[in-house]
C-alpha positions as CSV (number, residue, x, y, z in Angstrom):
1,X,-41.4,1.4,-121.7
2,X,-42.8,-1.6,-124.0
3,X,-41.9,-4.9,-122.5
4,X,-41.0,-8.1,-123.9
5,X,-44.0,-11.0,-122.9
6,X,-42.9,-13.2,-120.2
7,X,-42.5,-16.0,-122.0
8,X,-40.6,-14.6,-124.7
9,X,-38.1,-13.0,-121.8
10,X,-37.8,-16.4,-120.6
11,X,-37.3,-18.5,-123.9
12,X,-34.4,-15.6,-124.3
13,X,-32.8,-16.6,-120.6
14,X,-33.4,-20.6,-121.5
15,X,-31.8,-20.6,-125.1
16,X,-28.9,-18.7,-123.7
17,X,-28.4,-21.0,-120.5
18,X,-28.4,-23.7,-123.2
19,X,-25.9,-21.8,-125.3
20,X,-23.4,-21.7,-122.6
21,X,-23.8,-25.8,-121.9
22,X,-21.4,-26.9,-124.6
23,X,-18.6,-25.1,-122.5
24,X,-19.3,-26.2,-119.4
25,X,-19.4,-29.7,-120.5
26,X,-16.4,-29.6,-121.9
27,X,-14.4,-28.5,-118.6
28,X,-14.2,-32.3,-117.2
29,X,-13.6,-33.1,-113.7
30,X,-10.1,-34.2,-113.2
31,X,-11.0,-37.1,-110.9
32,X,-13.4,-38.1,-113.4
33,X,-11.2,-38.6,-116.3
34,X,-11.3,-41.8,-118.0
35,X,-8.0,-43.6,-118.0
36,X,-6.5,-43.6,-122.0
37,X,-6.6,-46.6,-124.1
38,X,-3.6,-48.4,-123.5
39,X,-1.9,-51.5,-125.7
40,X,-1.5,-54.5,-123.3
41,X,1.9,-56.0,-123.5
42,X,1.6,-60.0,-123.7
43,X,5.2,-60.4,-122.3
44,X,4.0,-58.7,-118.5
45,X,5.1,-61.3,-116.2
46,X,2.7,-62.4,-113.2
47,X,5.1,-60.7,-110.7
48,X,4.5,-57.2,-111.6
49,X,1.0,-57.8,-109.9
50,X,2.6,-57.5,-107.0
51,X,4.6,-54.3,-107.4
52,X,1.2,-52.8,-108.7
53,X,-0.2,-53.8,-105.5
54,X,2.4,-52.2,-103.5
55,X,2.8,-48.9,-105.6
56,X,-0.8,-48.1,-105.2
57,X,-0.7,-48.7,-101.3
58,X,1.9,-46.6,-101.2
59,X,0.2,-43.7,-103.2
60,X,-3.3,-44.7,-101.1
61,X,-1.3,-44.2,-98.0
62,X,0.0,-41.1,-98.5
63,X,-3.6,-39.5,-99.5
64,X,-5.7,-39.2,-96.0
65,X,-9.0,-39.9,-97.5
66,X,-7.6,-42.8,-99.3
67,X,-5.8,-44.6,-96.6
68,X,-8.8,-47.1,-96.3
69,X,-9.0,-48.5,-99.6
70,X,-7.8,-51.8,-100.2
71,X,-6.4,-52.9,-103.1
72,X,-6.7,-56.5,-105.1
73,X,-4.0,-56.8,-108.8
74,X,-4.5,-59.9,-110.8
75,X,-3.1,-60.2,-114.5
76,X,-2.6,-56.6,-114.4
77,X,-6.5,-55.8,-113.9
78,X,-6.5,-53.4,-110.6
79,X,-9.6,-54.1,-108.2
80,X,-10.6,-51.5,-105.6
81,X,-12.5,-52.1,-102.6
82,X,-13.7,-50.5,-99.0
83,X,-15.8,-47.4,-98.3
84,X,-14.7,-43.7,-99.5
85,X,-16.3,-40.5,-97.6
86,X,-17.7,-39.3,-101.0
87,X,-17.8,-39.5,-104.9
88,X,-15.1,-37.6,-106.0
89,X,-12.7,-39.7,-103.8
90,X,-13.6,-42.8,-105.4
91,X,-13.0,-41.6,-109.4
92,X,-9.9,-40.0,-107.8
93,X,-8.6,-43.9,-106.4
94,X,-9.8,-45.1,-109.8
95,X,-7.9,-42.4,-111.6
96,X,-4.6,-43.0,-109.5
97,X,-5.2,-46.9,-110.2
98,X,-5.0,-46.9,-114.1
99,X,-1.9,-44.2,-114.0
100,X,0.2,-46.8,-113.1
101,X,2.1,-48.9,-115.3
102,X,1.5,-52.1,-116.1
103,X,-2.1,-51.7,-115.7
104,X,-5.0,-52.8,-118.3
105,X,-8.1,-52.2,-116.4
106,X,-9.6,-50.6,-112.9
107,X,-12.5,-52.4,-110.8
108,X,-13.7,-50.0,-109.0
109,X,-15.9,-51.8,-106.2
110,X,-15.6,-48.5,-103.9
111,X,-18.6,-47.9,-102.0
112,X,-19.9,-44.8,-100.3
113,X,-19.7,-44.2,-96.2
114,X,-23.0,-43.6,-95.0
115,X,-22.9,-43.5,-91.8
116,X,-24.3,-40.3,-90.3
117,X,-21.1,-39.9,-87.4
118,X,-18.6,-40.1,-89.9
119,X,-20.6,-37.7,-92.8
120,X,-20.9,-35.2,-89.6
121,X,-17.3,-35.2,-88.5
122,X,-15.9,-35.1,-92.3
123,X,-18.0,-32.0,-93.0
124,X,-17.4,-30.6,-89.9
125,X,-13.9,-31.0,-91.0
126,X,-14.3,-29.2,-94.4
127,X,-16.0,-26.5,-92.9
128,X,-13.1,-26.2,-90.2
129,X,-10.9,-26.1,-93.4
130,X,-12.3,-23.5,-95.1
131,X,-13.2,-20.8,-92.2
132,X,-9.5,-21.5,-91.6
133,X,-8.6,-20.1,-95.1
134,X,-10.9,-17.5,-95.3
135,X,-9.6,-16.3,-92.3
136,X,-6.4,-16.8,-93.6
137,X,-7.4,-14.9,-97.1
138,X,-9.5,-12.0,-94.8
139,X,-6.3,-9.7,-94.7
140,X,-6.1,-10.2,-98.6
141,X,-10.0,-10.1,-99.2
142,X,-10.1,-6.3,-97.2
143,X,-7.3,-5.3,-99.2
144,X,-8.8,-6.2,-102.7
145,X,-11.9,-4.6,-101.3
146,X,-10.3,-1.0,-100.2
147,X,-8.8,-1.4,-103.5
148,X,-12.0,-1.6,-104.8
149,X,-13.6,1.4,-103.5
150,X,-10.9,3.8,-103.8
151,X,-11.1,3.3,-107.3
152,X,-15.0,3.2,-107.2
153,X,-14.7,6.6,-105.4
154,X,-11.9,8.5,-107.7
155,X,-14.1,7.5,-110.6
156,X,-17.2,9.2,-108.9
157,X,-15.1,12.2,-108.0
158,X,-13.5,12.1,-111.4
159,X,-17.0,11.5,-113.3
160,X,-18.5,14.8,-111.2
161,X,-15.6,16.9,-112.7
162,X,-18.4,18.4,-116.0
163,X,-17.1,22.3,-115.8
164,X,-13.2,19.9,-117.5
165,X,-15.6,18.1,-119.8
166,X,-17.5,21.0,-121.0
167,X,-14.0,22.3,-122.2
168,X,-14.4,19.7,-124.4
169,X,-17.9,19.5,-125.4
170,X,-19.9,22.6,-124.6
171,X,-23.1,20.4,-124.5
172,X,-24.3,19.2,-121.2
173,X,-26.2,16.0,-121.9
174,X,-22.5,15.0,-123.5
175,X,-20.3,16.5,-121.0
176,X,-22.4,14.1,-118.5
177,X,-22.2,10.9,-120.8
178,X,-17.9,11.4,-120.8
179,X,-18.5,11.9,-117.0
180,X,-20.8,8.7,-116.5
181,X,-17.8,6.5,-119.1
182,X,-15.0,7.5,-116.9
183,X,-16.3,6.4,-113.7
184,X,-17.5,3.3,-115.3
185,X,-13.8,3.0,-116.8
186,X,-12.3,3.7,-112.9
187,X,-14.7,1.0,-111.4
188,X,-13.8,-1.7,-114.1
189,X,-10.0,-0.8,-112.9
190,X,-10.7,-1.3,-109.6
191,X,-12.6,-4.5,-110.4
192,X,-9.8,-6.1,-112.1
193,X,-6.9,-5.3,-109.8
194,X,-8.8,-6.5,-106.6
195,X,-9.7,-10.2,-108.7
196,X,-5.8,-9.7,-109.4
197,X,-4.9,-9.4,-105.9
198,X,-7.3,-12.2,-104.8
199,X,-5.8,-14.4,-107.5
200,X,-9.0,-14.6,-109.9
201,X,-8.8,-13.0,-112.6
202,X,-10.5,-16.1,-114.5
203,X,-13.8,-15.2,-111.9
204,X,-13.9,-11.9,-114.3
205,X,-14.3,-13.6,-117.4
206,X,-16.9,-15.8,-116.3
207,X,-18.4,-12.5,-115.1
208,X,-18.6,-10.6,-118.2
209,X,-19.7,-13.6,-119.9
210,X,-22.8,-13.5,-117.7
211,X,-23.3,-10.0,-118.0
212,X,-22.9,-10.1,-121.9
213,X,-25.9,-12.9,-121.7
214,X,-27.7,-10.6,-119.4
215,X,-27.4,-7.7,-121.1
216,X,-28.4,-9.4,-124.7
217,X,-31.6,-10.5,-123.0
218,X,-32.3,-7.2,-121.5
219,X,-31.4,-5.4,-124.2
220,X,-34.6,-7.4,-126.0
221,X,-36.6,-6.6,-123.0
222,X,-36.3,-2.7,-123.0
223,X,-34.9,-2.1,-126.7
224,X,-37.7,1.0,-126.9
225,X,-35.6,2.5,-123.9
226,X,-32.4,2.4,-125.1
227,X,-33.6,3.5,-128.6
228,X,-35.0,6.8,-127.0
229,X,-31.4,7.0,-124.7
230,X,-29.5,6.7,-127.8
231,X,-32.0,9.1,-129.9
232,X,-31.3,11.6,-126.8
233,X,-27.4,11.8,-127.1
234,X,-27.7,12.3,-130.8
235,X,-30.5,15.3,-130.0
236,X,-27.7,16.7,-127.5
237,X,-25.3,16.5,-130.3
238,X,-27.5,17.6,-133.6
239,X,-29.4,20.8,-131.2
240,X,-31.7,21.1,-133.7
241,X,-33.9,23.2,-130.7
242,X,-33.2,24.9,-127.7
243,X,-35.4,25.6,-124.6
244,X,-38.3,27.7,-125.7
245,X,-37.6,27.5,-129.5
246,X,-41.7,27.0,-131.0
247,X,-41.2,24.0,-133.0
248,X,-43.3,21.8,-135.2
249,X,-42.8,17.7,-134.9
250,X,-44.6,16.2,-137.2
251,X,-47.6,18.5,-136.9
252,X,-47.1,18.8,-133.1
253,X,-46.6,22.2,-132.6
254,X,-45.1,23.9,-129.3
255,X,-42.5,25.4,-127.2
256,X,-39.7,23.2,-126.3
257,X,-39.6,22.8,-122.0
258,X,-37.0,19.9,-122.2
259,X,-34.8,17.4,-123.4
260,X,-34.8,14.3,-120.9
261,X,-33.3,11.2,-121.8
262,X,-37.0,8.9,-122.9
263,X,-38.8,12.2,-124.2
264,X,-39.1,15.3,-125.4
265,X,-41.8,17.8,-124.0
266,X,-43.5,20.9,-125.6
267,X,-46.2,23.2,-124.1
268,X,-48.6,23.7,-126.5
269,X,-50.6,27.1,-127.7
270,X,-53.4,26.0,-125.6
271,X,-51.1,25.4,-122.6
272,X,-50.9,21.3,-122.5
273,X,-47.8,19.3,-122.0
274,X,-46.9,17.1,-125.6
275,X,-44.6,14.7,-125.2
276,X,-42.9,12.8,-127.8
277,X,-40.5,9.9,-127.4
278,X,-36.6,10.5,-128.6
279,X,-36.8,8.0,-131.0
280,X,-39.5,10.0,-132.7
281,X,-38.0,13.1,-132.5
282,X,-35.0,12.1,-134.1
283,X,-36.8,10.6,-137.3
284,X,-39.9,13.2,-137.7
285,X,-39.5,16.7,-140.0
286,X,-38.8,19.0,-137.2
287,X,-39.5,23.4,-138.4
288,X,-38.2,25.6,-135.7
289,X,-40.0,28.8,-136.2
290,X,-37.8,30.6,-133.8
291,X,-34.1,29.4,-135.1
292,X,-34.7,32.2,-137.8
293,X,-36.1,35.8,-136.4
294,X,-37.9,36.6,-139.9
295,X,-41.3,34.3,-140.8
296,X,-43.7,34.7,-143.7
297,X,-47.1,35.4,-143.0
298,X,-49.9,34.3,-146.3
299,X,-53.7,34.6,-146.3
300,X,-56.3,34.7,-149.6
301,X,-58.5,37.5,-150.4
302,X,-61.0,37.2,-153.4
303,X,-62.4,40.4,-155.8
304,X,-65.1,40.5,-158.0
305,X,-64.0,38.9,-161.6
306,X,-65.3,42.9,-163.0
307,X,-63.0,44.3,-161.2
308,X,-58.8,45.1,-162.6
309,X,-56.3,43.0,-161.1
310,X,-53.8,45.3,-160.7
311,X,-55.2,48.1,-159.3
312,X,-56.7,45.7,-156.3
313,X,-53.1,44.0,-156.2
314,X,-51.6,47.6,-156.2
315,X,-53.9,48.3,-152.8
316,X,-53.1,45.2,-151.3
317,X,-49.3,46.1,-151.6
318,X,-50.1,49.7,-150.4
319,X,-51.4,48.0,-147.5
320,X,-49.3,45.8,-146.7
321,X,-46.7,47.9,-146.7
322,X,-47.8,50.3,-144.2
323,X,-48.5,47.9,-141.8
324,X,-47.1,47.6,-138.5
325,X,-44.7,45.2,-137.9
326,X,-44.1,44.2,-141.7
327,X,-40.7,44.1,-142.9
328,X,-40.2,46.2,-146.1
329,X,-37.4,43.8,-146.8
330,X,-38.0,41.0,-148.0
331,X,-40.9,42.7,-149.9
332,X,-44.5,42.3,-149.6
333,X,-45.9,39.8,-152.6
334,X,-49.6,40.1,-154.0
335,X,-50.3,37.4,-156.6
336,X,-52.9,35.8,-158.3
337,X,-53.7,32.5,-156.9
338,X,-57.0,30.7,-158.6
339,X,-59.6,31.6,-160.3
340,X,-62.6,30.9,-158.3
341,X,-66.2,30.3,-159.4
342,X,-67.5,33.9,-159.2
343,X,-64.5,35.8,-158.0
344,X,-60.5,35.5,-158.4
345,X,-57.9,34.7,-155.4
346,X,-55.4,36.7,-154.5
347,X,-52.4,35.4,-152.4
348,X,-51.0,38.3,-149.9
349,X,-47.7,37.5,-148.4
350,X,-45.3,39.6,-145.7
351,X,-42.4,39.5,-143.6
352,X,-42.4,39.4,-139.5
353,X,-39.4,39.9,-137.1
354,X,-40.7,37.6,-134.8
355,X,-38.3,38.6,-132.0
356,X,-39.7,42.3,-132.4
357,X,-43.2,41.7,-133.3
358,X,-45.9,39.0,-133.1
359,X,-46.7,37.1,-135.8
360,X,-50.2,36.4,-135.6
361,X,-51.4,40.0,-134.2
362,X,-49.1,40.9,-137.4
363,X,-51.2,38.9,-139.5
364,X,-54.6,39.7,-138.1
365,X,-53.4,43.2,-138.6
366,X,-52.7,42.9,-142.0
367,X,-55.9,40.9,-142.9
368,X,-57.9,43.6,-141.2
369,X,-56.4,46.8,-143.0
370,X,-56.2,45.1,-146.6
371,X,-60.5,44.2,-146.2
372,X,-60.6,47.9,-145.1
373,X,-58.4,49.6,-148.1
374,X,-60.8,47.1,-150.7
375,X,-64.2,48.3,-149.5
376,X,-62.7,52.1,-149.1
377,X,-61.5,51.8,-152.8
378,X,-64.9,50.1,-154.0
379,X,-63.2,46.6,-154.4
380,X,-66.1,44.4,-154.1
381,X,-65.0,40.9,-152.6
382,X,-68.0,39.0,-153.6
383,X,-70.3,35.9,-151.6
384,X,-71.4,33.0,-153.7
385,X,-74.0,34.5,-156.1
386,X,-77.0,31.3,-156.5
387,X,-79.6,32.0,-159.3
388,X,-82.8,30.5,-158.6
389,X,-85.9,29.7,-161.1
390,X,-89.4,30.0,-160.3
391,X,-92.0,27.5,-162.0
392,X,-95.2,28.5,-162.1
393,X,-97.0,24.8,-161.7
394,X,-100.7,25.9,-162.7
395,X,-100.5,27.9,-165.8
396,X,-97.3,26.2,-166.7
397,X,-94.8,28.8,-167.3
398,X,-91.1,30.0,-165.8
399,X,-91.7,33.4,-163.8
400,X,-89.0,35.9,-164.5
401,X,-85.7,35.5,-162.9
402,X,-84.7,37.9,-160.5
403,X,-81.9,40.4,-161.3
404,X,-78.8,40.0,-159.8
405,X,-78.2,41.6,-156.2
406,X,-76.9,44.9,-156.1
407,X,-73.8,45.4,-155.0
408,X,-72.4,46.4,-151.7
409,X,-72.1,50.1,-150.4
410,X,-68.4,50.4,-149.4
411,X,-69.1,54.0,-147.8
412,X,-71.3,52.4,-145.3
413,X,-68.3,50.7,-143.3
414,X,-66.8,53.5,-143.2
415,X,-68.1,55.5,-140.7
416,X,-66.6,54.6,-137.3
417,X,-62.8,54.4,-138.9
418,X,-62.1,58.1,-138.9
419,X,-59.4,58.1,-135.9
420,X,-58.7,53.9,-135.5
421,X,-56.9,52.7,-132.3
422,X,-53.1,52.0,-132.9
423,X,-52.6,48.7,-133.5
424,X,-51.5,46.0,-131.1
425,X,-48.6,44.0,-132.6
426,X,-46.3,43.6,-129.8
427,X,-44.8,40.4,-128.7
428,X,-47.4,38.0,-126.8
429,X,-44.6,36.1,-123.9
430,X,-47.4,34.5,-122.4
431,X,-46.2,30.9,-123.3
432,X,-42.3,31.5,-123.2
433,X,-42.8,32.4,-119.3
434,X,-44.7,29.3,-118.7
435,X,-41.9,27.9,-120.4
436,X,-39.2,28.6,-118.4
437,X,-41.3,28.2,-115.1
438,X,-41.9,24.4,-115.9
439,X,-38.2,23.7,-116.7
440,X,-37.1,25.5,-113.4
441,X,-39.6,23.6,-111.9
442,X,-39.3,20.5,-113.9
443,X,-38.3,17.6,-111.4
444,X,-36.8,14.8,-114.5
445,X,-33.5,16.0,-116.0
446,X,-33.1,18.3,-119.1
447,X,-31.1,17.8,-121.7
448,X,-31.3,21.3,-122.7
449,X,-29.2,24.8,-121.6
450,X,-31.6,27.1,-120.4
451,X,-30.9,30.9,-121.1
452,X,-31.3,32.0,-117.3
453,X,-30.5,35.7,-118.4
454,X,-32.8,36.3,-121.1
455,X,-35.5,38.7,-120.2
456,X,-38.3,38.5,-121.6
């Protein structure tokens, strides 16, 4: 999995902590708020001083934390005095002062209580308060949280249900993915109908908020993991192999063992584990030589440029023919390919059920009988011919070139092929069977279906 450099990953966390400041700044504290501009009325007599004074020490008393602030009106300008257990108590005393009428502006002189009995016993009182109302809310809380879990565990028992989903998608990996959704689904339920019971709802907002943020950076962080997850689902749903179809992947060539969600792994001719990201997979040219039971076998043969065409191409399809393991339909195919520097190409192709026959023991076959009907029918396939010149450096004269070599005695290869083995063109299942031993064995997940009860 490629990871994002540190710094980057934490430039992504910064910008979006930064991103979600302009909403948090905008959610003012209520004891904080500035009083509103207000037009001051000329014709205020000096007497409502006093009924200023007295409405606010009647508020003041009434509020516990307030009861020791003293209060000072002159000319309709409110001053407030004395010592307050803490900050927010003094913008709330400011905040009450300038609600009430008749007043144009709020001194607040309030100064904090530092002394260290009264700090202890005031938050020794605000933690009394608040065990009180969690034990209060504890009844509630073990509610929300049963609700919780029994929804967390239908959606499990739900999600483990894949013989109903296969009904409607016969492919696993999917089947699985609809599983995973609908647990997810049950434990988002759950989620919101405990914050419901618990009064807040809001929390959940804030929540996915944080998780969106999250998930956006992490997202960056692992983008090469989720590309290969997503290129995986889309495998599941294309199938364009199964387990032990032989497959080429952009010139990686192999059976298939399985289909996990971050790769897909082949075992090789020689016997080596490939494996290949889903993300390539999905965009590489992908030939599955086993999807399709007949395959077309070519090789080149050359004759000598004496020699006629058609009879040698006539052999060659003689041959061919009679091979074991070639299909007679579609027919076998003897062209003329190129014409080389001392001979001429010919182009042999043939048909293979591959599911009856094996392809390259097919072709080796082949190859072998059509070099054998040529040198029985005195169809010379000729090596490079080099003419060489001899200078003689005394006397100064070319010696004579040589003659050309004779040609090749066919009947001489002929001696030991009087009563040939049958040949060998059976089905090689060496590499299948290590196939379906290392996905039984294979300890990730597969993606794939096996075929448990195909014999080999």
């Amino acid at each position: 999995m490629a990871r994002l450099p540190r710094i980057r990953f934490t430039w992504l966390i910064l910008l979006a902590l930064l991103a979600g400041l302009p909403a948090a700044a905008q959610v003012e504290d209520p004891a904080s708020a500035e009083p509103s501009d207000r037009q001051i009325d000329p014709a205020s007599p000096p007497a409502s001083d006093h009924r200023i004074g007295e409405r606010l020490r009647e508020i003041f008393a009434e509020i516990e934390s307030l009861q020791g602030v003293e209060v000072a009106v002159s000319a309709g300008v409110v001053e407030l005095s004395g010592e307050v257990e803490a900050q927010a108590t003094s913008a709330r005393a400011e905040r009450l002062a300038g609600q009430v009428e008749g007043v144009v502006e709020v001194e607040n002189r309030l100064s904090l209580n530092r002394a260290l009995d009264d700090r202890l016993e005031s938050t020794g009182n605000e933690l009394a308060e608040l065990f009180r109302g969690l034990m209060a809310g504890l009844p509630l809380f073990g509610v929300a949280l049963l609700v919780f879990v029994l929804f967390w565990l239908a959606g499990r028992w739900i999600g483990a249900r894949h013989g109903l989903y296969r009904r409607f998608s016969p492919n696993v990996f999917i089947a699985e993915l609809i599983g995973q959704v609908a647990h997810l689904v049950f434990i988002v339920l759950g989620l919101v109908l405990a914050l419901s019971l618990l009064d807040a709802t809001a929390l959940l907002g804030t929540i996915l908020g944080a998780a969106g943020i999250f998930g956006l950076a992490l997202g960056f962080a692992v983008r090469d993991t989720v590309e290969n997850y997503i290129a995986s689902i889309l495998l599941s749903i294309r199938n364009p192999f199964g387990i032990n179809d032989l497959v080429d992947v952009s010139g990686q060539i192999g059976n298939v063992v399985s289909l996990t969600s971050r790769a897909t792994i082949l075992l090789s001719p020689e016997g080596n584990h490939v494996r290949i990201p889903n993300a390539m997979v999905f965009k590489a040219v992908i030939v599955n030589y086993t999807r399709r039971p007949e395959r077309r076998f070519e090789f080149d043969v050359g004759v000598d440029t004496d020699h006629d065409l058609r009879s040698a191409q006539q052999v060659a399809i003689d041959t061919l023919e009679s091979t074991p393991g070639v299909l007679p339909e579609p027919a076998v195919q003897v062209i003329v390919q190129a014409l080389g520097d001392s001979n001429v190409v010919l182009r042999c192709y043939g048909w293979v059920n591959q599911q009856a026959h094996s392809f390259i023991k097919v072709q080796s076959e082949a190859i072998r009988r059509v070099k054998e009907a040529f040198d029985e029918a005195g169809i010379v396939m000729p090596e490079p011919v080099y003419r060489l010149r001899i200078v003689d450096r005394v006397a100064g004269t070319a010696g004579a070139t040589p003659d050309r070599a004779p040609k090749r005695d066919a009947e001489r290869r002929k001696g030991d092929n009087d009563d040939p083995a049958p040949a060998d063109v059976s089905v090689d299942h060496t590499i299948e069977k290590r196939v379906i031993v290392e996905a039984q064995d294979a300890e990730s997940e597969n993606l794939l279906s096996p075929d448990a009860d195909q014999e080999l």
